[in-house]
C-alpha distance (Angstrom), angle and dihedral (degrees) to the residues before:
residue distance angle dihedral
X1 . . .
X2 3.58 . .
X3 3.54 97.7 .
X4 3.86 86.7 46.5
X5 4.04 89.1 60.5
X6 4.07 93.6 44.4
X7 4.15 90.8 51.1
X8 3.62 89.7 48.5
X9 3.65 101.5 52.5
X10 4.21 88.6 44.1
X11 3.61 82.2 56.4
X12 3.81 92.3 54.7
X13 3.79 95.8 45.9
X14 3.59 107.4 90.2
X15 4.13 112.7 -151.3
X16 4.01 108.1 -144.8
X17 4.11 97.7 -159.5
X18 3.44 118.6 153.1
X19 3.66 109.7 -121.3
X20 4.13 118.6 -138.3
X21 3.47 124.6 -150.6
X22 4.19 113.1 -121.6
X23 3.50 108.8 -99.1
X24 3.71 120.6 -105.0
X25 3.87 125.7 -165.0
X26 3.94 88.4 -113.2
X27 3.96 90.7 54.5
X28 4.10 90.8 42.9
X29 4.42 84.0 57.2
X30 3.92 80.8 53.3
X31 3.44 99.0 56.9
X32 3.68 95.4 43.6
X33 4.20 89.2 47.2
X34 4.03 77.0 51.3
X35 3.74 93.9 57.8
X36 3.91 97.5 37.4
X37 3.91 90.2 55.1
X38 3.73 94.1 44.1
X39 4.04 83.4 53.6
X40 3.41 98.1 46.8
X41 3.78 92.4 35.6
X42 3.80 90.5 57.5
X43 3.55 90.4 49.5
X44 3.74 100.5 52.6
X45 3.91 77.5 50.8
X46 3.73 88.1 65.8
X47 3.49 91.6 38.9
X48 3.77 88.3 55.0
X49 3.45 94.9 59.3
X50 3.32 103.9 61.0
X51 4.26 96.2 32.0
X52 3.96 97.8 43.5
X53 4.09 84.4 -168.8
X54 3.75 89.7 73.0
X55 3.87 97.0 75.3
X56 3.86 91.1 95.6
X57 3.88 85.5 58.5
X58 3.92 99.9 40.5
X59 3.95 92.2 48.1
X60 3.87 90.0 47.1
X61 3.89 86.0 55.8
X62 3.83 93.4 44.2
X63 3.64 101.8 49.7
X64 3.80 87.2 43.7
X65 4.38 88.6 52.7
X66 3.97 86.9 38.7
X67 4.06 82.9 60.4
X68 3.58 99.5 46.9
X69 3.70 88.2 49.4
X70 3.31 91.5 52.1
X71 4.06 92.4 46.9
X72 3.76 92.3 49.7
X73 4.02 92.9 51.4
X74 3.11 93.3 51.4
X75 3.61 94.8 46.9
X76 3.37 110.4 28.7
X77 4.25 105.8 24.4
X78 3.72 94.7 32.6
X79 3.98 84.7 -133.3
X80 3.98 109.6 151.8
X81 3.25 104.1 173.5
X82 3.62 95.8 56.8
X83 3.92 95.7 42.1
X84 4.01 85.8 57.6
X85 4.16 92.3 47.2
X86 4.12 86.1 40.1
X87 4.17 94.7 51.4
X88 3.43 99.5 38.4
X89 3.80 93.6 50.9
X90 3.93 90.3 42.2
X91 4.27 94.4 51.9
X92 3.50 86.6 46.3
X93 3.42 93.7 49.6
X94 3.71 91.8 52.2
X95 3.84 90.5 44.3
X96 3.28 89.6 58.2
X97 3.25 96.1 44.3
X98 3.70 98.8 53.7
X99 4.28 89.1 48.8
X100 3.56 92.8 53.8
X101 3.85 92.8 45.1
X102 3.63 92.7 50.6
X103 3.39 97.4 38.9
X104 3.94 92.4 53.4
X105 3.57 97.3 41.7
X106 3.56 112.5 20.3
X107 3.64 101.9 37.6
X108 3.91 89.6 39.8
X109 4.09 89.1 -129.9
C-alpha cells in the first residue's frame, strides 16, 4: 500500500527540465558561427564607436548573430520564446539596416 501511495504522488509531480536536442556536427558549426559573429559583432561595436559611419556594418553583423541565435534556440535549446524575441529583433535589424543604407547611399539623402 505504501508503495502504491509513493508511485502515485511521483506520478503527480510534474518535472519542468528543459530537454536538449543531441548534438550533431552541423549544430556544433552553428554554435561556433554563433561565437565568431558575437566576436566580430562586438568588435565592429568598438569600432563603431569611434567611426560613427560603421553602423551600417555593425547592424548588418548583429541582425545576422541575432538570427543564428535564434536558429540555434530553436534547434538546439528548444527555447521558443527567445527564438521569437531573437528573429524578430534580428529581421528588423536587417530591415533597418538595408533602409538606412539605401536611403544614405542610394537615394543620396
Amino acid at each position: 500500500m505504501a508503495k502504491k501511495k509513493e508511485s502515485i504522488k511521483q506520478g503527480k509531480k510534474k518535472v519542468h527540465t528543459q530537454q536538449s536536442k543531441s548534438l550533431t556536427q552541423f549544430n556544433i558549426i552553428f554554435i561556433h558561427l554563433q561565437l565568431l559573429l558575437t566576436f566580430l559583432t562586438a568588435g565592429l561595436f568598438i569600432w563603431y564607436i569611434i567611426d560613427s559611419s560603421m553602423i551600417y556594418l555593425f547592424q548588418l553583423f548583429l541582425g545576422i548573430t541575432l538570427l543564428v541565435m535564434a536558429y540555434n534556440n530553436q534547434i538546439i535549446y528548444r527555447r521558443k520564446l527567445a527564438t521569437v524575441a531573437y528573429s524578430v529583433v534580428g529581421i528588423v535589424l536587417l530591415i533597418l539596416d538595408l533602409v538606412m543604407y539605401l536611403g544614405v547611399y542610394v537615394i543620396g539623402a
